[in-house]
C-alpha positions as CSV (number, residue, x, y, z in Angstrom):
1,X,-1.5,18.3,7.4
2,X,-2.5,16.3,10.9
3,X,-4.1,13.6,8.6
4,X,-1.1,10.6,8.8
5,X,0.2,11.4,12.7
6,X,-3.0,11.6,13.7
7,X,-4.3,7.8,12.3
8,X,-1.0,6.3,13.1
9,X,-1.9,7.9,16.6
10,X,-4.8,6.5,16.8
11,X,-3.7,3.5,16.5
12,X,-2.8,3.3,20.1
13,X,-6.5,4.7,21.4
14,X,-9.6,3.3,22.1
15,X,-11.1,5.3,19.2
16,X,-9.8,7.8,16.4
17,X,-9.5,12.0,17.5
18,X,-9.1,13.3,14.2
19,X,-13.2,14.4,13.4
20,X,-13.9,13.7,9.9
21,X,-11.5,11.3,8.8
22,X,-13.9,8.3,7.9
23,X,-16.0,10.5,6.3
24,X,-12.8,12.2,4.1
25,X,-11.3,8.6,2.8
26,X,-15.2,6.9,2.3
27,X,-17.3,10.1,1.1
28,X,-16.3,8.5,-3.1
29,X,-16.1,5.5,-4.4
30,X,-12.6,4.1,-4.8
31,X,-13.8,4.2,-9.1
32,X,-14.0,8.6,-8.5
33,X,-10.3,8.5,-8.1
34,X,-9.5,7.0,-11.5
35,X,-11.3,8.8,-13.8
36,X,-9.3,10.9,-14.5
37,X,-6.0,9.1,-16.9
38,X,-3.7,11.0,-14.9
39,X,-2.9,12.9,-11.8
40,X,-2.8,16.8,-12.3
41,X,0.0,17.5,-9.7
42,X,2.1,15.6,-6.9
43,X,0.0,16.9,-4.4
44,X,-3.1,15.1,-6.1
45,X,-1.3,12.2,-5.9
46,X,-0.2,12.7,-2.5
47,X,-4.1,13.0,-1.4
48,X,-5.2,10.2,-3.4
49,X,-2.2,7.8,-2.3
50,X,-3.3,8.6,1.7
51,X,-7.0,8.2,1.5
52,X,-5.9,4.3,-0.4
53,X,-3.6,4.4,2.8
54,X,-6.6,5.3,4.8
55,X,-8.7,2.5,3.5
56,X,-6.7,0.0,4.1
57,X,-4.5,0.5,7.3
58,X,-6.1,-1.2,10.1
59,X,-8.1,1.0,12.0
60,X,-9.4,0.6,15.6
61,X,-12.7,2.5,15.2
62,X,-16.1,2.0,13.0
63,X,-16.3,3.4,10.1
64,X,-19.9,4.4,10.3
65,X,-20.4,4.5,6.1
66,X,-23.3,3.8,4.0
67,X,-24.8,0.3,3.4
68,X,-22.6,0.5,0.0
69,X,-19.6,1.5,1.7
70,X,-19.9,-1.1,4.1
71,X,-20.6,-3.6,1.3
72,X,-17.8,-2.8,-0.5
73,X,-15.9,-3.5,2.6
74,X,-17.2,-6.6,3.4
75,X,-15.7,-7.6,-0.1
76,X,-12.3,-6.3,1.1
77,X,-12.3,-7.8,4.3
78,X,-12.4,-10.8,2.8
79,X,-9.9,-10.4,0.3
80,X,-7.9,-7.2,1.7
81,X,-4.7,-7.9,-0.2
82,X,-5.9,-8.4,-3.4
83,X,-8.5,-5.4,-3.1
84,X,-5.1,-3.2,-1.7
85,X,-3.5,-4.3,-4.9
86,X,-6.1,-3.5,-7.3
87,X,-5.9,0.1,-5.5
88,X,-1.9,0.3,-5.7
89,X,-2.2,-0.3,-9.5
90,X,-4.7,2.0,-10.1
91,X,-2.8,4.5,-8.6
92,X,0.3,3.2,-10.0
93,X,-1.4,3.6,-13.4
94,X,-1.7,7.5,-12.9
95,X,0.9,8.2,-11.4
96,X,3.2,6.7,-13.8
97,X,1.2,8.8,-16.7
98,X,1.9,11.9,-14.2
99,X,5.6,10.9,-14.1
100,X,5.7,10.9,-18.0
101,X,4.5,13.9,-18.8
102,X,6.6,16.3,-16.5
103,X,9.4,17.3,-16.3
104,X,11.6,17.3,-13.2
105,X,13.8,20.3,-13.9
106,X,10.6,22.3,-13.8
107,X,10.3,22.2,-10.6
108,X,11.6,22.8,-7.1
109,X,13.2,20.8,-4.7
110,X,10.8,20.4,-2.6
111,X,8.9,18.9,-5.5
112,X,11.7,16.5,-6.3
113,X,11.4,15.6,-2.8
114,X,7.8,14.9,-2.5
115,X,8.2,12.9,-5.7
116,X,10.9,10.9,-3.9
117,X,8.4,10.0,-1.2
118,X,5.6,9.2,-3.4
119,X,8.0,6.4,-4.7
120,X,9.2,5.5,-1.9
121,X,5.0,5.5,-0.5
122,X,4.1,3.6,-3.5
123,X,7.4,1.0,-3.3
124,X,6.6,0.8,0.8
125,X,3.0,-0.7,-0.4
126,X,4.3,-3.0,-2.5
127,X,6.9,-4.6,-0.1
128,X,4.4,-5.4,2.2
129,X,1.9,-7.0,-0.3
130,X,4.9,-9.1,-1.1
131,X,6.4,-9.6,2.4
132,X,3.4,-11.3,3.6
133,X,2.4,-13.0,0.2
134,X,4.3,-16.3,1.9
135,X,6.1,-17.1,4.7
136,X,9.1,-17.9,2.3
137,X,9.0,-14.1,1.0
138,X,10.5,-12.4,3.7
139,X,13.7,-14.5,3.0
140,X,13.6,-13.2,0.0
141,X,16.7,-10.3,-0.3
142,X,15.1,-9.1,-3.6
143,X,11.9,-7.7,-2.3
144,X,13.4,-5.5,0.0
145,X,16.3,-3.8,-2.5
146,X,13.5,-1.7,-4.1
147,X,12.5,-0.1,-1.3
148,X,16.1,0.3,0.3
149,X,17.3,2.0,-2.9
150,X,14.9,4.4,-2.8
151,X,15.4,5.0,1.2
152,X,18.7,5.5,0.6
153,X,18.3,8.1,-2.0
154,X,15.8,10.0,0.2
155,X,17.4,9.7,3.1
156,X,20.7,10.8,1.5
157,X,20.6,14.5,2.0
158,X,18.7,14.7,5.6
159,X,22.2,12.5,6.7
160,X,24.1,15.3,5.1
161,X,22.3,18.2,7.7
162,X,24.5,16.5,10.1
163,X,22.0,17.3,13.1
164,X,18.5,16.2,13.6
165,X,15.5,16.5,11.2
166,X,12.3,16.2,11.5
167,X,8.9,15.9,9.3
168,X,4.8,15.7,10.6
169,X,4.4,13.6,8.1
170,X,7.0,10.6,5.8
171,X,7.3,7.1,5.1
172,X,11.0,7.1,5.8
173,X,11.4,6.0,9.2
174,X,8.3,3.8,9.6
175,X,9.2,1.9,6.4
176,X,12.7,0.8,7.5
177,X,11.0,-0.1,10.9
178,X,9.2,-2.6,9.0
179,X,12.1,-3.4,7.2
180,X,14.1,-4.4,10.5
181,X,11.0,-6.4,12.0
182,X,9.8,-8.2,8.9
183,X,13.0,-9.1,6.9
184,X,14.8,-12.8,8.0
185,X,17.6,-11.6,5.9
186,X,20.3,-10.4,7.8
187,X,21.9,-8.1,5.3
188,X,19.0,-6.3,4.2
189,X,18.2,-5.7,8.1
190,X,21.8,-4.7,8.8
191,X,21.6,-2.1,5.7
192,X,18.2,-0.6,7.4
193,X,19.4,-0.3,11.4
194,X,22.5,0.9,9.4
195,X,20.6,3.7,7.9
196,X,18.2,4.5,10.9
197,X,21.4,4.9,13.1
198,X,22.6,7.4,10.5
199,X,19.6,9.7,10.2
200,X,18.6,10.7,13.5
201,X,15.2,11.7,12.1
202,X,11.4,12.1,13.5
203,X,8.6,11.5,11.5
204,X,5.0,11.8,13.3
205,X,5.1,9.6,15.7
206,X,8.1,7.5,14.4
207,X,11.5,8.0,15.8
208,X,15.1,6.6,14.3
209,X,16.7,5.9,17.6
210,X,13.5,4.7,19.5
211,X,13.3,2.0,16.4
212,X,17.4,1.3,16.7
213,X,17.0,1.5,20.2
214,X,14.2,-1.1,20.8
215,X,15.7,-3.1,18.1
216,X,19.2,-3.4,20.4
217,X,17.0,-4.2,23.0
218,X,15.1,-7.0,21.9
219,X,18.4,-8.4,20.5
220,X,19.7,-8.5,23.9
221,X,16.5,-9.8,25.7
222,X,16.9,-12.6,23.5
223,X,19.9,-13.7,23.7
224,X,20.1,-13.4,27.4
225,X,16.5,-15.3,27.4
226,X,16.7,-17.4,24.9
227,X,13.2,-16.4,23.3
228,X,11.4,-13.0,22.1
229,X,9.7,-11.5,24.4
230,X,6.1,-11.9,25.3
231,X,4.1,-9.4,26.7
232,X,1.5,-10.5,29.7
233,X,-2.0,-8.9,29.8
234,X,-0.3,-7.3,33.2
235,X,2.2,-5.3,31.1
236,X,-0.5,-4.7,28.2
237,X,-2.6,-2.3,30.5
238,X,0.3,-1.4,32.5
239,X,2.9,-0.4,30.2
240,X,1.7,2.9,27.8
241,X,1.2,2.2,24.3
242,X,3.4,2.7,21.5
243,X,7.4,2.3,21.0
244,X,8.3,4.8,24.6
245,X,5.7,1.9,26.3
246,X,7.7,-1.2,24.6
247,X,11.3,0.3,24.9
248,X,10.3,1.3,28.5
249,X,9.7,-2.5,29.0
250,X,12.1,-3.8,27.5
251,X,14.6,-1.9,29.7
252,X,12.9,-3.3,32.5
253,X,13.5,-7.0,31.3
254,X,17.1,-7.1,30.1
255,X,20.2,-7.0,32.4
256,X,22.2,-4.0,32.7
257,X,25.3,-4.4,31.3
């Protein structure tokens, strides 16, 4: 349940605290997890979707695998997008035979709410693959409508609560982050801060106003400086890590108004 918070935590220490992890995502072979022609339920595909999440989200510690592990990631390293692509579409592959073969007034709504995040997972992968396929891409409007309809959708009925919601685990809030940082098209950023602003939500260790809050922020930093912000090595051991750490500076470095 810990799994996601606790390696997106870990991004910001020295070394991972969650005992085990390597060895859960690189005990099999990335071939065990398609042998099978389709996944039996969501939460199959939920496990299989975060240890391919697992494998290829950069991580600050050693693995500490078997020769043929690390072999295997030598052959990654080198080519990560394309071997993070050959993973999304065997995924892709069964969990679109999954998709098929129930049926969604079967089940819950929980269900029909984890399935919405597995798309939305799935859809998250994909943008970035695209996103940083050229530096042209992330002009592109069309790359980022995919995921933003989804978001949308998921995100419809946690606005409706009207009061604050949050989740251990999601790929809500951290999606339309990226969104807002990667996208050079100023509608599709708009429609994201829009929806952040909107869904006052937590997920792990993502929050929807730190992200529209550091957003405003570095808006106004630039404009009143004339550049984005650069962080010394002074700040960087300084200043704690993660969004609190930058917002905190960032508040520091643009005028009151």
């Amino acid at each position: 349940m810990f799994c996601r918070i606790g390696v997106e935590s870990s991004s910001f220490m020295d070394e991972h605290c969650l005992s085990g992890v390597s060895q859960w995502y690189s005990h099999n072979s990335p071939e065990d997890s398609t042998s099978c022609p389709q996944f039996n339920n969501l939460d199959e595909a939920l496990y299989e979707l975060r240890r391919l999440d697992l494998r290829y989200s950069n991580k600050p510690w050693d693995v500490g695998a078997d020769d043929a592990f690390e072999a295997s990631q030598n052959i990654e390293e080198e080519a990560p997008g394309l071997a993070l692509q050959e993973g999304l579409r065997e995924w892709n592959q069964r969990f679109k035979s999954f998709e098929a073969s129930c049926q969604l007034r079967d089940h819950s709504d929980d269900s029909i709410s984890q399935l919405q995040n597995l798309r939305l997972r799935r859809l998250f992968w994909q943008m970035t693959i695209d996103a940083f396929a050229s530096e042209e891409a992330r002009s592109d409007a069309d790359l980022f409508v995919p995921f933003m309809t989804v978001a949308e959708s998921v995100a419809a009925p946690l606005i409706a609560t009207g009061q604050p919601t949050f989740s251990l685990d999601g790929d809500l809030i951290s999606g339309l982050s990226f969104v807002v940082s990667v996208t050079a098209d100023d509608e599709i950023k708009l429609r994201a801060l829009d929806l952040l602003r909107q869904l006052n939500r937590r997920e792990g260790i993502w929050d929807s106003n730190d992200i529209v809050e550091m957003h405003e922020l570095s808006v106004t930093f630039s404009e009143s400086h004339g550049a984005v912000m650069e962080t010394n090595n002074k700040c960087e051991t300084e200043i704690h890590a993660g969004l609190p750490g930058i917002i905190q500076e960032l508040r520091g470095k643009v005028p009151a108004s």
